[in-house]
C-alpha beads as a LAMMPS data file, in Angstrom:
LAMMPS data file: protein, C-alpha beads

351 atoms
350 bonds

1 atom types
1 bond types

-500.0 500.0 xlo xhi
-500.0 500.0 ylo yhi
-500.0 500.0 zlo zhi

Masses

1 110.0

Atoms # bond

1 1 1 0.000 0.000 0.000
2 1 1 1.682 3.278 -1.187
3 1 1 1.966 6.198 1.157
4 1 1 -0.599 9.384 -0.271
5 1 1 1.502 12.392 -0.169
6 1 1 -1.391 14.724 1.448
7 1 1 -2.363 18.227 -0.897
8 1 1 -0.614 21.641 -0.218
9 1 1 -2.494 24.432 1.496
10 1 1 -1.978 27.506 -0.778
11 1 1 -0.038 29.844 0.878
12 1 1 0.757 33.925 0.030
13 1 1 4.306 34.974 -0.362
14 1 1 4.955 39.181 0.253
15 1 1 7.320 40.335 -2.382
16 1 1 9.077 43.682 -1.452
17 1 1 8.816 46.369 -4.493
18 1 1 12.306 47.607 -6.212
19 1 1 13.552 50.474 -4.210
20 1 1 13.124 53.644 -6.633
21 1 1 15.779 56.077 -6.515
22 1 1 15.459 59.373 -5.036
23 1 1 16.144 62.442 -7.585
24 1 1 16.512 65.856 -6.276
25 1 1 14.333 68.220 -7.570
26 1 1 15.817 69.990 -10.529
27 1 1 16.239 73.895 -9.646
28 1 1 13.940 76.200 -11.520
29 1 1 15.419 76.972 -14.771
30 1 1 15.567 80.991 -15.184
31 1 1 14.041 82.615 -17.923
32 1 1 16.550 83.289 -20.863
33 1 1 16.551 86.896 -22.619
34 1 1 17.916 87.599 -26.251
35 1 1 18.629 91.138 -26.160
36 1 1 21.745 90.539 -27.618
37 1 1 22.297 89.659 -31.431
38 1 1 18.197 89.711 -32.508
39 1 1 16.618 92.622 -34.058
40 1 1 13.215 93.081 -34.699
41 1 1 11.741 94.419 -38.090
42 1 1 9.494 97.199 -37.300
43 1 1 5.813 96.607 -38.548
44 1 1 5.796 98.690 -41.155
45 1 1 9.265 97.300 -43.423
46 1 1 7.280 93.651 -42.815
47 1 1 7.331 92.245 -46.246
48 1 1 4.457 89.599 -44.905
49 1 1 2.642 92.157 -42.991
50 1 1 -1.126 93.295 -43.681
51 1 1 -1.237 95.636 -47.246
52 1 1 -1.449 99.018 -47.956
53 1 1 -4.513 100.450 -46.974
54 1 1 -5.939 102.825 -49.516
55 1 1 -5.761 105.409 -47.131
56 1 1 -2.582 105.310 -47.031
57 1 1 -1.662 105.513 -50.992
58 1 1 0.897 107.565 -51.956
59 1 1 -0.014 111.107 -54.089
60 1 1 0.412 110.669 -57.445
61 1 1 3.056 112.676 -59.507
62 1 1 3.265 112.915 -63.170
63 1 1 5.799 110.771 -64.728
64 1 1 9.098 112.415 -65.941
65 1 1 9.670 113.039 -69.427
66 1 1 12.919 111.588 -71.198
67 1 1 14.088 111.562 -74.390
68 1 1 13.557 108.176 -75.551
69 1 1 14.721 105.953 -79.065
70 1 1 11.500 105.062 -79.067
71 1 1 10.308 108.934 -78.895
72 1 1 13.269 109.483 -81.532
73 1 1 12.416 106.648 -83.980
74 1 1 8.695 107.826 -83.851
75 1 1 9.546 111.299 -84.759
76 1 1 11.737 110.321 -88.165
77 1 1 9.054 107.961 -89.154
78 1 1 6.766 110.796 -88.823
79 1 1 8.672 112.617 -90.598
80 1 1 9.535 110.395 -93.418
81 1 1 5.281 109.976 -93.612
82 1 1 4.929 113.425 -93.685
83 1 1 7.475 113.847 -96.684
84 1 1 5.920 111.434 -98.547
85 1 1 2.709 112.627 -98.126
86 1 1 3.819 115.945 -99.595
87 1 1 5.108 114.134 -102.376
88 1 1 1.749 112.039 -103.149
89 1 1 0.020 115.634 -102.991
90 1 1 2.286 117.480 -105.673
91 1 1 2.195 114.417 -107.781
92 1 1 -1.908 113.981 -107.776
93 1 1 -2.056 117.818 -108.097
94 1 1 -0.074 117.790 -110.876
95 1 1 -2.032 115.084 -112.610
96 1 1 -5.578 117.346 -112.361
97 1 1 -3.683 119.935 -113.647
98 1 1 -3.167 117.995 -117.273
99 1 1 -6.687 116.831 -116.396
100 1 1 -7.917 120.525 -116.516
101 1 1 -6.579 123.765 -114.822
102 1 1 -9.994 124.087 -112.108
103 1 1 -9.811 120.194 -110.609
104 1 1 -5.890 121.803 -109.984
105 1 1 -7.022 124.803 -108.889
106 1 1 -9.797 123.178 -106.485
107 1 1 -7.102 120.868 -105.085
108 1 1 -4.733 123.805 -104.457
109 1 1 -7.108 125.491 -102.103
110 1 1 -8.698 121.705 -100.574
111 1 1 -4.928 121.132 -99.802
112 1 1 -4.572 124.859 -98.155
113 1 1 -7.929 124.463 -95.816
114 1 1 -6.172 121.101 -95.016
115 1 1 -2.970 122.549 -93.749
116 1 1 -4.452 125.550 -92.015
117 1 1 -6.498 122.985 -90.053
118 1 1 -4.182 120.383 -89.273
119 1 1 -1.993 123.706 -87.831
120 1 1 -4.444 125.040 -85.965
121 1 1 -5.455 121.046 -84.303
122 1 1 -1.316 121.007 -83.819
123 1 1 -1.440 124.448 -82.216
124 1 1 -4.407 123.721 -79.728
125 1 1 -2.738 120.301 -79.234
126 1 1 0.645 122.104 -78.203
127 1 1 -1.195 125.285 -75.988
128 1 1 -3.221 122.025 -74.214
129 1 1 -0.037 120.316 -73.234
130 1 1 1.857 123.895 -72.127
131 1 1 -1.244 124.204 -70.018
132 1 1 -0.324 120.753 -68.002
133 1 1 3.207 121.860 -67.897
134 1 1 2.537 125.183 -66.416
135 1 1 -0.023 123.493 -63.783
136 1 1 2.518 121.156 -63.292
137 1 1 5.626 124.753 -63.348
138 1 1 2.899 126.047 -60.481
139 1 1 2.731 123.180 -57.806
140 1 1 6.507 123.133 -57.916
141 1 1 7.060 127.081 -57.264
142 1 1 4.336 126.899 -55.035
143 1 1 5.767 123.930 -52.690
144 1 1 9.088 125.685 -53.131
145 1 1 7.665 128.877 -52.077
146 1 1 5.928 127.338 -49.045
147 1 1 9.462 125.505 -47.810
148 1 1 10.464 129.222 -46.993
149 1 1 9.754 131.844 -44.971
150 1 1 10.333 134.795 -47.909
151 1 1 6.968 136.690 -48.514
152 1 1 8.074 137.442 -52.391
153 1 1 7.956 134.117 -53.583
154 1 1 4.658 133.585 -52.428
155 1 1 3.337 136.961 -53.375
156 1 1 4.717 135.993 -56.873
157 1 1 2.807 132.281 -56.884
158 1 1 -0.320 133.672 -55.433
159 1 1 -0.230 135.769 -58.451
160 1 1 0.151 133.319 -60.650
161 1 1 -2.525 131.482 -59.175
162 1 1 -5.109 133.906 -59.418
163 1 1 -4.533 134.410 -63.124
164 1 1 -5.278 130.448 -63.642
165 1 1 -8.319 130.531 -61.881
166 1 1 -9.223 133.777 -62.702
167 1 1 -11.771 132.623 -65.091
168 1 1 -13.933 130.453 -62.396
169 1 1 -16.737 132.099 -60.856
170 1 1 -16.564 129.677 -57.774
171 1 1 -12.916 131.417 -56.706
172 1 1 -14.365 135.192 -56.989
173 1 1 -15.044 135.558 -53.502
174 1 1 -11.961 134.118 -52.305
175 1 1 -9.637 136.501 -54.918
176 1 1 -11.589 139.106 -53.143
177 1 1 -10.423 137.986 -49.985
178 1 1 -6.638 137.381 -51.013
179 1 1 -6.729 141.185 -52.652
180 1 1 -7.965 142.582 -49.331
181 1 1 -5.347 140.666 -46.775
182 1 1 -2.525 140.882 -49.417
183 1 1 -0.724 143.536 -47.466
184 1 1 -1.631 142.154 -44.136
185 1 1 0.314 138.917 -44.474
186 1 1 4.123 138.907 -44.617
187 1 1 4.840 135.296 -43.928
188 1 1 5.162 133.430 -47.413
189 1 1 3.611 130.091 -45.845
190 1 1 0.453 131.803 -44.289
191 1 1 0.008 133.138 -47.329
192 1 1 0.172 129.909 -49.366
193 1 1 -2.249 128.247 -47.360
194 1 1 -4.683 131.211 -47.016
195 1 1 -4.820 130.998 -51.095
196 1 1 -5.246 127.662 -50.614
197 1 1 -7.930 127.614 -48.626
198 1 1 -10.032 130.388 -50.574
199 1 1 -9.074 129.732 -54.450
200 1 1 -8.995 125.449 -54.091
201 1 1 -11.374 124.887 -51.598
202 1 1 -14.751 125.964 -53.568
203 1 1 -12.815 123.983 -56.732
204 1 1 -12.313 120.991 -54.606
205 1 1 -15.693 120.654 -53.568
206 1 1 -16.886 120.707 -57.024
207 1 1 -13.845 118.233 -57.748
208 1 1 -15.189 115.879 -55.245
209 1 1 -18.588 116.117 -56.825
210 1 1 -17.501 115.394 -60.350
211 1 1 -15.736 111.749 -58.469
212 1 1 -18.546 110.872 -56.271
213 1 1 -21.361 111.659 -59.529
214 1 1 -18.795 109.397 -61.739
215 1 1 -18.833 106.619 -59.124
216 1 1 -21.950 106.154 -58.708
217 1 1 -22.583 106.306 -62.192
218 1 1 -20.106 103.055 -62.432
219 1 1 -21.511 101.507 -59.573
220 1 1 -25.265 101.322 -60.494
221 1 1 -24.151 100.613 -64.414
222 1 1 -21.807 97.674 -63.929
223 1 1 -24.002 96.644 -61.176
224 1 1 -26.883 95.871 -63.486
225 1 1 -25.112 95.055 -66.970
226 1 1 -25.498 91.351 -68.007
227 1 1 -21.559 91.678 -69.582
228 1 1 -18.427 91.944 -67.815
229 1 1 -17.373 93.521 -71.266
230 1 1 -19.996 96.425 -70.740
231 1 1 -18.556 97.086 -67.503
232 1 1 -14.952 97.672 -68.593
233 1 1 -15.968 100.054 -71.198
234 1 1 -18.384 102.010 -69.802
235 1 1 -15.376 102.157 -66.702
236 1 1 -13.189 103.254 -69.336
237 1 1 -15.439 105.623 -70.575
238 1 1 -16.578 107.557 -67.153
239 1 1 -12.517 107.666 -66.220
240 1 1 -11.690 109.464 -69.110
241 1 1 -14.518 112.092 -68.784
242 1 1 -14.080 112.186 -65.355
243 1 1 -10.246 113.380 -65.538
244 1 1 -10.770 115.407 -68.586
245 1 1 -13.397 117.453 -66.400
246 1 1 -10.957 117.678 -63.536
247 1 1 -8.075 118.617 -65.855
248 1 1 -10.542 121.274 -66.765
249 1 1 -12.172 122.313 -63.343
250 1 1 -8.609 123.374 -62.213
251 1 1 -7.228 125.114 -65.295
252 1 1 -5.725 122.455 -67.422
253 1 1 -7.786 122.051 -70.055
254 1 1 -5.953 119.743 -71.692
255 1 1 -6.423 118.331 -76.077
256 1 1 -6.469 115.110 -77.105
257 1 1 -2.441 114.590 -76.528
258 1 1 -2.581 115.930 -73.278
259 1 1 -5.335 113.726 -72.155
260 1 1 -3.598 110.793 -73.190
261 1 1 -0.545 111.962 -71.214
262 1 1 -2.822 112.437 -68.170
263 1 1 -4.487 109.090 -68.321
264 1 1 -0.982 107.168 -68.822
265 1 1 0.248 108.870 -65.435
266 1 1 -3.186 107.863 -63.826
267 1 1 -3.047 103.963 -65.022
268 1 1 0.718 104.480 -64.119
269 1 1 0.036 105.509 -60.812
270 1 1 -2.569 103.023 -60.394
271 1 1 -0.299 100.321 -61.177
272 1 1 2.412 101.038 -59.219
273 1 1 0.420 101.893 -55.881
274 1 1 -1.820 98.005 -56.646
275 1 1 -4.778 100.055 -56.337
276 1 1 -6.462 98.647 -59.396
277 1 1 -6.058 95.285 -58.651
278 1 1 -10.107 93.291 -58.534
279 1 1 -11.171 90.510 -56.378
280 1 1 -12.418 90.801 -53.115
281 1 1 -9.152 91.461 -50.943
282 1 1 -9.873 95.017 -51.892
283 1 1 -13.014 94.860 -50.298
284 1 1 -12.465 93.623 -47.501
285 1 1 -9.952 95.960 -47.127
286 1 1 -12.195 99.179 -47.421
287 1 1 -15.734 97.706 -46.643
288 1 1 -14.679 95.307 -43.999
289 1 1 -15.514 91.662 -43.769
290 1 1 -18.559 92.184 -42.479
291 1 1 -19.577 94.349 -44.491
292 1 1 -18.394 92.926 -48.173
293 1 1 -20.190 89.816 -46.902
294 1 1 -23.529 91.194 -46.691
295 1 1 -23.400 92.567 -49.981
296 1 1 -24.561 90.408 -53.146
297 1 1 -22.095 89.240 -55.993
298 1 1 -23.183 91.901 -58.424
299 1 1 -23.707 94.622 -55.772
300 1 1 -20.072 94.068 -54.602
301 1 1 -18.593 94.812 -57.787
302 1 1 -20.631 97.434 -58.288
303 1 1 -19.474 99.137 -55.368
304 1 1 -15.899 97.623 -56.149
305 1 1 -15.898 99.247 -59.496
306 1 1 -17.425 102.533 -58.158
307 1 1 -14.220 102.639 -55.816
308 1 1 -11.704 102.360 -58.325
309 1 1 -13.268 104.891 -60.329
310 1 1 -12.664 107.063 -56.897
311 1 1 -9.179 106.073 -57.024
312 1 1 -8.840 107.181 -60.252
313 1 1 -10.817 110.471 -60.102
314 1 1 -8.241 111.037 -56.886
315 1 1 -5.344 110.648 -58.779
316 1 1 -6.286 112.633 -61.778
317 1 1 -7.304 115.642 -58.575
318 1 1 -3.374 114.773 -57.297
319 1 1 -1.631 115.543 -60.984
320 1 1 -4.392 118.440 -62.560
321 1 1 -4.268 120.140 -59.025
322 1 1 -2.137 123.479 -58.979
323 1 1 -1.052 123.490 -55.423
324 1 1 0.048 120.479 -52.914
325 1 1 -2.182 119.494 -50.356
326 1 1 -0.872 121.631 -47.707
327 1 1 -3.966 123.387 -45.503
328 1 1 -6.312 121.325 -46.624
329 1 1 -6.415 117.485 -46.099
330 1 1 -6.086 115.443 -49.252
331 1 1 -9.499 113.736 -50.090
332 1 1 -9.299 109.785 -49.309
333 1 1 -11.621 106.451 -50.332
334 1 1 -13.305 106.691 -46.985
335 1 1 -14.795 110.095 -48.413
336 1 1 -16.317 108.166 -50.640
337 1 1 -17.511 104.813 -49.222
338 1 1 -20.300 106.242 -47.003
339 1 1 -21.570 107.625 -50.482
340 1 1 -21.366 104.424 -52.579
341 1 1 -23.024 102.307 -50.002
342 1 1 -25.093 103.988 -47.068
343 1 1 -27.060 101.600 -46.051
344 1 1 -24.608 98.783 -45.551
345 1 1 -22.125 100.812 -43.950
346 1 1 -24.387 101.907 -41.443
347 1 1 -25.602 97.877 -40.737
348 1 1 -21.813 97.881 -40.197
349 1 1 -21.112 100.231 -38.012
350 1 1 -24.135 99.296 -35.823
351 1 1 -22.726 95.718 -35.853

Bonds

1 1 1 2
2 1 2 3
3 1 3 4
4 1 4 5
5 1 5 6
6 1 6 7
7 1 7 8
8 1 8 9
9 1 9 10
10 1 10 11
11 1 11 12
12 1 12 13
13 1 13 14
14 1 14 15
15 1 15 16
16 1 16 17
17 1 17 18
18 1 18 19
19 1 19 20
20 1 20 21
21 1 21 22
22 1 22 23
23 1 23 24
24 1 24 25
25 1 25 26
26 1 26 27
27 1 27 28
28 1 28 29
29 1 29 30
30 1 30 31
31 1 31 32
32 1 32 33
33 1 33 34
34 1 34 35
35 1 35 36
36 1 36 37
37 1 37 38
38 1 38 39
39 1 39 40
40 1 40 41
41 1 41 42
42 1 42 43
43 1 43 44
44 1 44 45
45 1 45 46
46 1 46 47
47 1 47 48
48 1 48 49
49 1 49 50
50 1 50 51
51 1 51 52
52 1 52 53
53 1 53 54
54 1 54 55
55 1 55 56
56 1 56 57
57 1 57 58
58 1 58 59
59 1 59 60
60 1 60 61
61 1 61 62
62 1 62 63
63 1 63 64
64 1 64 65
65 1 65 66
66 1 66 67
67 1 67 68
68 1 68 69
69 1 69 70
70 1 70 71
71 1 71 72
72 1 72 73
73 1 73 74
74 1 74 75
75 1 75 76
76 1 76 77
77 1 77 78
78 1 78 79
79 1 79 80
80 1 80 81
81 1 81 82
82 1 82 83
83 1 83 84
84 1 84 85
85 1 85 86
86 1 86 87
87 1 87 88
88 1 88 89
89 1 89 90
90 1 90 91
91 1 91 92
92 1 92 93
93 1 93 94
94 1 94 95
95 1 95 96
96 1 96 97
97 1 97 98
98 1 98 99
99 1 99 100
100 1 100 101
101 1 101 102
102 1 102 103
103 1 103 104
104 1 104 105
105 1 105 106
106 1 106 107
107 1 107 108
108 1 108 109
109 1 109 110
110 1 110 111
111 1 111 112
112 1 112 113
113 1 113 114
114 1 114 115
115 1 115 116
116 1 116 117
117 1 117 118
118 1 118 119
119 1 119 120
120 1 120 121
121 1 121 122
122 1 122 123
123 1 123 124
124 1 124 125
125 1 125 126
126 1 126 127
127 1 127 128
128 1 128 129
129 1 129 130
130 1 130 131
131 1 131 132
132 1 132 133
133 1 133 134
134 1 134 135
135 1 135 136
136 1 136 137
137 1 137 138
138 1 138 139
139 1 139 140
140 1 140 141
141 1 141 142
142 1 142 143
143 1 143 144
144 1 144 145
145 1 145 146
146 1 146 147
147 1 147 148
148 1 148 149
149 1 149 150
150 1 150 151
151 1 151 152
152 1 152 153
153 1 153 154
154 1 154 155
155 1 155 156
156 1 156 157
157 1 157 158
158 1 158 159
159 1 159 160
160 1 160 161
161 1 161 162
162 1 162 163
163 1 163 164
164 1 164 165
165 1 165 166
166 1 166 167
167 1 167 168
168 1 168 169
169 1 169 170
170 1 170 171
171 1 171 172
172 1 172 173
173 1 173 174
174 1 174 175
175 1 175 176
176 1 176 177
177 1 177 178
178 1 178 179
179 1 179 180
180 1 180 181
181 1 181 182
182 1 182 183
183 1 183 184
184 1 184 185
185 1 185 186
186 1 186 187
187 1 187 188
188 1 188 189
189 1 189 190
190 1 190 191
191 1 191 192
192 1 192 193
193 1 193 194
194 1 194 195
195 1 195 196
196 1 196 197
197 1 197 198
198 1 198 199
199 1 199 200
200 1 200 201
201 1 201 202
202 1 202 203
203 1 203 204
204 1 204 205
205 1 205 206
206 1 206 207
207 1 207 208
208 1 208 209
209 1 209 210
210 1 210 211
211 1 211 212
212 1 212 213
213 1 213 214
214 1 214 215
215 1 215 216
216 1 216 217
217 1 217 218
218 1 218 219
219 1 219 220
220 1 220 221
221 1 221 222
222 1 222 223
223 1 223 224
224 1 224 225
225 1 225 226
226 1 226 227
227 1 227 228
228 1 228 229
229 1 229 230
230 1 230 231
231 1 231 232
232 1 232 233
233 1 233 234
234 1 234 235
235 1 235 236
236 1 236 237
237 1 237 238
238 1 238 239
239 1 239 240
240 1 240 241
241 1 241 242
242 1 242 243
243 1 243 244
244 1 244 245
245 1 245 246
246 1 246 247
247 1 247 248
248 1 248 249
249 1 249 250
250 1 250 251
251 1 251 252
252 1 252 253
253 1 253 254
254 1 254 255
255 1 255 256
256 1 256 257
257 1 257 258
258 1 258 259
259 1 259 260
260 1 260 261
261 1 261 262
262 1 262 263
263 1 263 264
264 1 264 265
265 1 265 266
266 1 266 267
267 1 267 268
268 1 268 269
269 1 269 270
270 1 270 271
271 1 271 272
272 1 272 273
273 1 273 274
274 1 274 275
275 1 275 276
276 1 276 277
277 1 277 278
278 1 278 279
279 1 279 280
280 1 280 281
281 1 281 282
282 1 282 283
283 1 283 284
284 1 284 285
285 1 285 286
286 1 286 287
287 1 287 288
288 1 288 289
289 1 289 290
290 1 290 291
291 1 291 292
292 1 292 293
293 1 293 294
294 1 294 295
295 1 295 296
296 1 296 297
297 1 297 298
298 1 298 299
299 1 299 300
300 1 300 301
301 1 301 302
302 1 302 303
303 1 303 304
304 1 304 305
305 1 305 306
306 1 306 307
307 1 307 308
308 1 308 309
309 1 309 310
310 1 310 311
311 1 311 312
312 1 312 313
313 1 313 314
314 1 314 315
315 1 315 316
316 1 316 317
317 1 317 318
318 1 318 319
319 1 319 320
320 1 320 321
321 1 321 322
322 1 322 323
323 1 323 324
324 1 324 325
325 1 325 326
326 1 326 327
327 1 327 328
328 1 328 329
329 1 329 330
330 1 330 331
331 1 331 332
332 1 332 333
333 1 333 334
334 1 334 335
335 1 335 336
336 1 336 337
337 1 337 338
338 1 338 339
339 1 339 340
340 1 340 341
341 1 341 342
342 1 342 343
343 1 343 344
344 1 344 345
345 1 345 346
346 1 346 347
347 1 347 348
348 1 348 349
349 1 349 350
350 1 350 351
């Protein structure tokens, strides 16, 4: 008979944890500084920063004129054109004159009331672009008469001045006034800014009015044309009468050549400030986000295209304009917007 070997009774066994290590506590680490070897780039040099408001947009200048081989090249094939022009004349009058002595005779004099017209449109051409010069002669004097403190050179501007505008009845009272204080004054600055304020205030207000009418003409139109093609031509149309009238409001008066002069600095301008740049960073930028939101897809560029014809009608008051922006504050696109669109910038602004 074999022995049983009785079962084992479990038992429990205490096993004694690893003994963890004791770390100090690390010392607070002190704050580092970097004064030395970084420097910041102001805000405003930011090449990634927020863009230009319009606000902000510099004045525009008219372009400088340089003697070009394009300019040079045009003028010898004008001339060449010219000559052989004169030739195809003498030879065709020639010709009648075998024909029978009056068809010779009648082409003599068509040819003369030719020439005397075609030098009177090159004389009115020429007397329109000496007009922009001298506008152009006057700001100069007149911001080199106002950088110092000599009463003569501003006496002799103010002059000058007065004869430009002396054919606008919206600057009569204020030549009254600048006749009446012209002996009271003797600092050349005061002066400036006194003829300033009484011969281009009454013509900026009517400057401003010629814009904002112009802007809201190209806002409502391109707001309701079917054609994106419509729109840039009736914009193209309303800029050019628009700075033609301001070229005229302020003395310029400018021909055909000089008007295409004027509206080359304008794009020009335009171009190089970005401010005729579409899509709708440019309205978010003026209107606001919430703001451009509200507004509907055509009513947006509508209002979009009725503030780039303000930018333009701006620039062309910045190059036909006979004195600098001195005592009176240069007109911006805010002057504008509450004009354009009332109602939605007052939603805004209650927002």
């Amino acid at each position: 008979m074999t022995d049983t070997i009785p079962p084992r009774r479990p038992a429990a066994f205490a096993i004694d944890p690893d003994p963890v290590p004791e770390v100090p506590p690390a010392a607070p680490r002190r704050p580092a500084h970097f004064d030395e070897g970084i420097v910041m780039t102001p805000e405003t040099e930011d090449p990634f920063g927020d863009p230009v408001s319009p606000e902000t947009i510099a004045e525009a200048l008219p372009r400088r004129r340089r003697l070009s081989l394009g300019a040079i090249a045009a003028a010898a094939f004008g001339v060449l054109v010219s000559l052989a022009v004169g030739v195809w004349v003498d030879a065709f009058i020639r010709d009648l004159f075998t024909r029978a002595d009056w068809l010779g005779y009648t082409a003599i004099g068509v040819t003369a009331v030719l020439v005397l017209s075609l030098v009177a449109l090159i004389g009115r051409e020429a007397l329109g672009i000496m007009r922009l010069g001298a506008v152009q002669a006057l700001k100069r004097d007149v911001a080199e008469a106002a950088a110092g403190s000599a009463a003569a050179p501003a006496r002799a501007v103010t002059r000058r001045l007065l004869e430009l505008v002396s054919a606008r009845p919206q600057t009569a009272r204020g030549r009254e006034r600048l006749k009446e204080s012209d002996d009271d004054i003797i600092d050349g600055p005061q002066l400036i800014d006194l003829a300033e304020r009484e011969l281009m205030a009454p013509l900026d207000r009517d400057a401003r009015a010629l814009v904002l009418s112009a802007a809201r003409r190209v806002s409502i139109v391109t707001a309701v044309s079917p054609r994106a093609l419509v729109d840039l031509g009736y914009v193209l149309y309303e800029s050019t009468r628009l700075i033609r009238a301001v070229a005229d409001l302020y003395g310029g008066r400018p021909g055909t050549l000089g008007m295409i002069r004027l509206v080359r600095d304008v794009v020009a301008h335009l171009a190089v400030t970005g401010s005729i740049a579409v899509g709708d960073s440019l309205i978010q930028q003026v209107l606001g986000h919430g703001l451009a939101s509200r507004l509907s897809a055509r009513l947006g560029e509508g209002v979009l295209n009725g503030l780039m014809t303000a930018r333009i009608g701006i620039a062309a008051i910045d190059l036909c304009r006979p004195m600098p922006f001195r005592a009176i504050r240069r007109p911006g696109i805010g002057d504008f917007l509450s004009d354009l669109a009332p109602s939605a910038r007052s939603g805004d602004s209650a927002t």
